[in-house]
N, C-alpha and C positions, 0 to 999 in steps of 0.2 A: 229186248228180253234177253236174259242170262242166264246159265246156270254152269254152278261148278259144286261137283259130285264125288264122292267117293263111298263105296258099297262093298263092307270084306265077309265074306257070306262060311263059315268055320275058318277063318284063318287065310282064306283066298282072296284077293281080290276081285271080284265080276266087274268093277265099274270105275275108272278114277282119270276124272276128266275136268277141266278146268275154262272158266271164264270163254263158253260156250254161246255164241251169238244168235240170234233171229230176229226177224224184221219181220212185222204185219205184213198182210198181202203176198208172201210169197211159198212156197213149197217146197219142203225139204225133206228127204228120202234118206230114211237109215237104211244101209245095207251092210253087211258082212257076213260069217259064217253062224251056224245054228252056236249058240253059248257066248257070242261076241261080245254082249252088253245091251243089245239095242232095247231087246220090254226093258231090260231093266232102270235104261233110262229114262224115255218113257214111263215107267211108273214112278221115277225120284219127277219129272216133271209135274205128273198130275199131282202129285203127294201121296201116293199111295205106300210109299215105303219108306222107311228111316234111312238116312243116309248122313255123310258127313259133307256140310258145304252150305251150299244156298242158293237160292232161285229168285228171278226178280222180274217181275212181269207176266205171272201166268198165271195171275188171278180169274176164277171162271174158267180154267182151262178144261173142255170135255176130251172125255178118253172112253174109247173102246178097244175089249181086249182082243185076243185072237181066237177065244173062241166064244162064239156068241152064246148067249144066254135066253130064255124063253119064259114067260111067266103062264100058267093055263089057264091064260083069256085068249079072247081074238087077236088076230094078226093087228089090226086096225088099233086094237087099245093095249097092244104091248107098247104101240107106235106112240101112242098118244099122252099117254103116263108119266113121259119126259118133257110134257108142254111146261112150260111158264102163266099161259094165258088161258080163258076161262075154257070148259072141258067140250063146249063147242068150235071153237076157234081151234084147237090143237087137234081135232078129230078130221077138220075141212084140214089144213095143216097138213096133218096124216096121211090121209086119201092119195092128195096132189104126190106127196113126195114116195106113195107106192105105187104108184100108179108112173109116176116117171122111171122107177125102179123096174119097171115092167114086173108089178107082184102085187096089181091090183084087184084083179083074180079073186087072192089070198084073205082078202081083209076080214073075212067073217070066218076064215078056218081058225081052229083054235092051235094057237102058232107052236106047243108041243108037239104038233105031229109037223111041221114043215118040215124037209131036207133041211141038209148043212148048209146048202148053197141058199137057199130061201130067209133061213135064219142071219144070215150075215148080211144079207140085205134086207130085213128087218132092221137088225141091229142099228145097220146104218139110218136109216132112216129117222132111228130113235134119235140115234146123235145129233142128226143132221136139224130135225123138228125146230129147235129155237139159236137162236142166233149165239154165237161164240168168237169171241175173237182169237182161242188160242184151238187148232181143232189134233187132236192125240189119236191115231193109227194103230194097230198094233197085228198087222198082216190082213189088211181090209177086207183081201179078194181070199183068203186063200182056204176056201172052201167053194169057189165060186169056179165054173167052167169059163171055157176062154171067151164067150159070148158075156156071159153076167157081169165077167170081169171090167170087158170094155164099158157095160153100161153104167156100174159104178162109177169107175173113173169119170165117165162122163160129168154123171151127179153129184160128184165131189168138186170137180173142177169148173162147174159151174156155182157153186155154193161158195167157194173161195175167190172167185173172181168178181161174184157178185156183192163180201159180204167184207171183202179186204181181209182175210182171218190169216191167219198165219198156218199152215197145215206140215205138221209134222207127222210121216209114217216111215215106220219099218215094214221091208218087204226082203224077199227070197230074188223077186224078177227085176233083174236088170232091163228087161224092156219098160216094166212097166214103171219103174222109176226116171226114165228117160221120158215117158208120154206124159207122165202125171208132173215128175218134179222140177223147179228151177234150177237146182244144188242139190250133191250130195253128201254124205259123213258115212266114210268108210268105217267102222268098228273093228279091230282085231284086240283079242285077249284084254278086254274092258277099256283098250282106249281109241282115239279117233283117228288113226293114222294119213287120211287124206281128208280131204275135205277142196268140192270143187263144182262147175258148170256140170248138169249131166249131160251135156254135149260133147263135155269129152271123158268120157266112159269106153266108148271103142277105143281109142289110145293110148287108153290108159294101160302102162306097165307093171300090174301086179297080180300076180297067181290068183286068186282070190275072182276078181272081177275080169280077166282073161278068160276064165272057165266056164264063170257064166253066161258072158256073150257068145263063146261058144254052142 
């Protein structure tokens, strides 16, 4: 999978980045400062935005944004909505993956009134529902307290370990792109200035990523 990008939003450039790698089966963590580029590459992957360049292999790619969305039905069948398979199968589907979610509780509340943190774990769930080989991030947790957050993680990394997808996200936490990712792509002023193991994140030399290990 590839992609090379360029995005000039009045005359700026947000995004210009070139012949940009991924392999199935592995995890990779956008990180850098708030305005760095990362939704927005992320959204030139899913195709949600015009851009100049081209992408090659992320067909079927799911993406969720950062802030989650709610329809005024049940928790259960916001979940369900994004099944592929018949409206019983994606409901049993549902359950399982709220219920791992620890937000099985939830399934019959009508998920407008959930929390922030309840809704992003909907969200995910929705994504997570049918199989994808390309999986789009877009600050999973970060409405999530520091409990919900590890349970996420869990349930994403077992989703990708089980289903070989390739998982791309933007995050803020350098921790939690070290627990969750194989690699990272550092972002500054729309382009990717590192790129590397997130094992080496603590020695790594640059203001940005120093601050936030911090």
């Amino acid at each position: 999978m590839k992609i090379t990008a360029k995005v000039i939003y009045n005359g700026s450039t947000v995004l210009d980045v070139k012949d940009v790698c991924f392999e199935l089966g592995k995890k990779y963590a956008l990180i850098g400062p708030n305005g760095s580029g990362k939704s927005t590459f992320l959204k030139c992957i899913a195709g949600l935005i015009r851009f100049d360049g081209e992408t090659e292999g992320f067909d079927g790619a799911v993406y969720m944004p950062q802030n989650s969305f709610a329809f005024s039905m049940s928790t259960l069948s916001n979940v369900a909505l994004a099944g592929k398979n018949k409206a019983s199968i994606n409901k049993e589907k549902a359950k399982r993956l709220l219920k791992k979610l620890e937000i099985g509780h939830l399934a019959k509340k009508n998920a407008v009134s959930l929390s922030g943190g309840e809704k992003q774990r909907m969200a995910l769930a929705r994504v997570l529902l049918d199989n994808h080989l390309v999986i789009l991030l877009d600050e999973p947790t970060a409405s999530c307290d520091a409990k919900s957050s590890l349970i996420c993680e869990r349930v994403i990394d077992e989703y990708v370990n089980e289903s070989k997808a390739a998982l791309i996200f933007a995050t803020h936490s350098i921790k939690q792109a070290k627990r969750l990712a194989d690699e990272f792509l550092l972002f500054e002023e729309g382009k990717i200035t590192l790129r590397g193991k997130t094992g080496e994140l603590d020695s790594l030399k640059n203001g940005f990523v120093e601050c936030m290990i911090k």
